[in-house]
N, C-alpha and C positions, 0 to 999 in steps of 0.2 A: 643788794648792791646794784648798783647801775652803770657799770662802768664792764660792758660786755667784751671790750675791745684789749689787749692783752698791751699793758703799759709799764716802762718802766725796765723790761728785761735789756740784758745786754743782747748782742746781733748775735751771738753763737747760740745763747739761749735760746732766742726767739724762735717760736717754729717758721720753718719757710715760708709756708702759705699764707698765717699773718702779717709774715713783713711782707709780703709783694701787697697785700691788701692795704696794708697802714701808709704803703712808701704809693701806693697808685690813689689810695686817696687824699693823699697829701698833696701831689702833684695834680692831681682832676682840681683841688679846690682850686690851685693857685694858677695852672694854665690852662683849665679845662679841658674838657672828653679828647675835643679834637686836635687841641694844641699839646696833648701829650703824646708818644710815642712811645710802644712796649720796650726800646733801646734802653732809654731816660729811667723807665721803671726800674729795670734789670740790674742796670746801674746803681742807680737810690737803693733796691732792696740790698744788692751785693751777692748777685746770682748770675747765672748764665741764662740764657731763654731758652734754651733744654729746662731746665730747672723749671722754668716759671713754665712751659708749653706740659709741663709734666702735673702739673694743679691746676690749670688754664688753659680751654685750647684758642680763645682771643682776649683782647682788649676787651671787647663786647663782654663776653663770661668774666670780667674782673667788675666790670659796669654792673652787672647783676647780681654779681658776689655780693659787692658793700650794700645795697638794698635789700640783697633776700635773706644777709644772714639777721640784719635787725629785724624783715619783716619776720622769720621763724620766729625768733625769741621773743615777737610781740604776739606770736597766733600761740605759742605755746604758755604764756603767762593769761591770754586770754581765756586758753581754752581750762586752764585751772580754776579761775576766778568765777569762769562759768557755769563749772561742775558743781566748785565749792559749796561753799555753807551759807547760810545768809539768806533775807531776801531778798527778791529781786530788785526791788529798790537797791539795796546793799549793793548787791553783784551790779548791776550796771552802772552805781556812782563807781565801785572800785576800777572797772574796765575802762572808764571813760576818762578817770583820772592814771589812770595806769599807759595809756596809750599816747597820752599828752605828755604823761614823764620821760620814758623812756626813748619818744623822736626826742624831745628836748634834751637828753643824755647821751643821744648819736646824730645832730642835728648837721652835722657835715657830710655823715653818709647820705641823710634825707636829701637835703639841697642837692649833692653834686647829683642823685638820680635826678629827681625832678627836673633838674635844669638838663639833663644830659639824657632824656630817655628817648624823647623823639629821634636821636641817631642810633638807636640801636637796630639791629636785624627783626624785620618786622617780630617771625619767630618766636625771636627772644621778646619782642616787647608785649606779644599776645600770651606766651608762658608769665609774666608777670604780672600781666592784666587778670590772669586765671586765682592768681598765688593772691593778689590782693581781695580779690572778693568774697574769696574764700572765708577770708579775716573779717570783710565788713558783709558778710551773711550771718555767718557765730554772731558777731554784736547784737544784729538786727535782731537774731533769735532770741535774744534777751529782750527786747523791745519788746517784740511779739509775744512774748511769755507776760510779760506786763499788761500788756493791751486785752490780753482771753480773760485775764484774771480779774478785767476792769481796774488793777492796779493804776493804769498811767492811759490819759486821752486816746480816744481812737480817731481824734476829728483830723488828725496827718498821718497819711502810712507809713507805716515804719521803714519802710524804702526810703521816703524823702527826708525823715526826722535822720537816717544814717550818712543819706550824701550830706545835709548839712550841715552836720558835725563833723563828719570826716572833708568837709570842706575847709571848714575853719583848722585844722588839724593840720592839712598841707601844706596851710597859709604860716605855719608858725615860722617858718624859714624866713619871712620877708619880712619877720620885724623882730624873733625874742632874740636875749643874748643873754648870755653866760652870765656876764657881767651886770646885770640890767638888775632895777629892782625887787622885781618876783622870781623865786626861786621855778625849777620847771614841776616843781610839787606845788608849789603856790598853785601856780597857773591850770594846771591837772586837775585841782579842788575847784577853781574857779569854773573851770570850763563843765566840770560834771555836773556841780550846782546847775548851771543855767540849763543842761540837757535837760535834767529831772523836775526843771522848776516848767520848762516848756511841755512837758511832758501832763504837769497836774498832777507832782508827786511832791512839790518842792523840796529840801534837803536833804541832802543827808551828813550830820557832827560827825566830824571823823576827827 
């Protein structure tokens, strides 16, 4: 399932710290980072700011909440796929498509960072500069495991063959939609083919 975000409960249900995350990123989408106020949040979730300072100590840490809990549960499905079974070829069509689904299944968390990250506390925004790399290192390593084994081209380093993909990846904010005609699994297959095709592995049937 891809639906990492807790939907559908009543407000008594809900745990607190989701709704302040669901009700701040609802409000980032619609009046952005700086046009919202912890008040307005507090309010939308139906909490005190005791409450919300008690799982929060700012705006900024709700700004990096809705980005880091997707980026976890994409370094921890990464880091599965990269242990797993399969070969490399396998493991890194599965990651490449897996990383394309899963922003395409939290693609409002994605947006309001990107569009909102430059306001954060430098800080925080060098703590998340740390936490993404992390993620596009693992990948690479899959690259690099490819390339010793002469599996897949050494004529691009695997450094730049990962900014450029994970280029096109951030890009996805500013054109796929929900609604549109490729599903974010479509698009995930798509995108992996061309990794592995650029690579000198071409396909992989999934």
């Amino acid at each position: 399932m891809l639906l990492y975000v807790t939907k559908g409960e009543s407000v008594k249900e809900e745990p607190v710290r989701q709704r302040l995350l669901g009700e701040a990123t609802r409000l980032f989408a619609e009046q952005g980072f700086e046009g919202t106020s912890v008040q307005e949040i507090v309010v939308a979730a139906g909490v005190t700011k005791g409450a919300m300072y008690h799982y929060f100590d700012s705006k900024d840490d709700l700004l990096h909440e809705i980005y880091g809990r997707v980026l976890r549960m994409q370094m921890d499905r990464l880091t599965q796929i990269a242990d797993g079974g399969g070969t490399v070829v396998e493991r890194l069509h599965r990651a490449a498509a897996d990383v394309v689904e899963t922003t395409t299944a939290n693609l409002d968390d994605s947006k309001i960072f990107f569009r909102s990250m430059h306001l954060l506390a430098p800080e925080t925004r060098k703590s998340v500069r740390a936490e993404r790399r992390r993620y596009h290192e693992r990948f690479r390593d899959l690259v690099l495991e490819g390339q010793r084994d002469g599996v897949f081209s050494e004529r691009v380093p695997a450094e730049i063959v990962v900014d450029y993909f994970f280029g096109s990846v951030h890009h996805l904010g500013t054109w796929y939609h929900a609604d549109g005609p490729l599903t974010g699994a479509q698009v995930g297959k798509h995108f992996a083919d061309l990794l592995l095709t650029s690579l000198g592995s071409g396909h992989v049937d999934q």
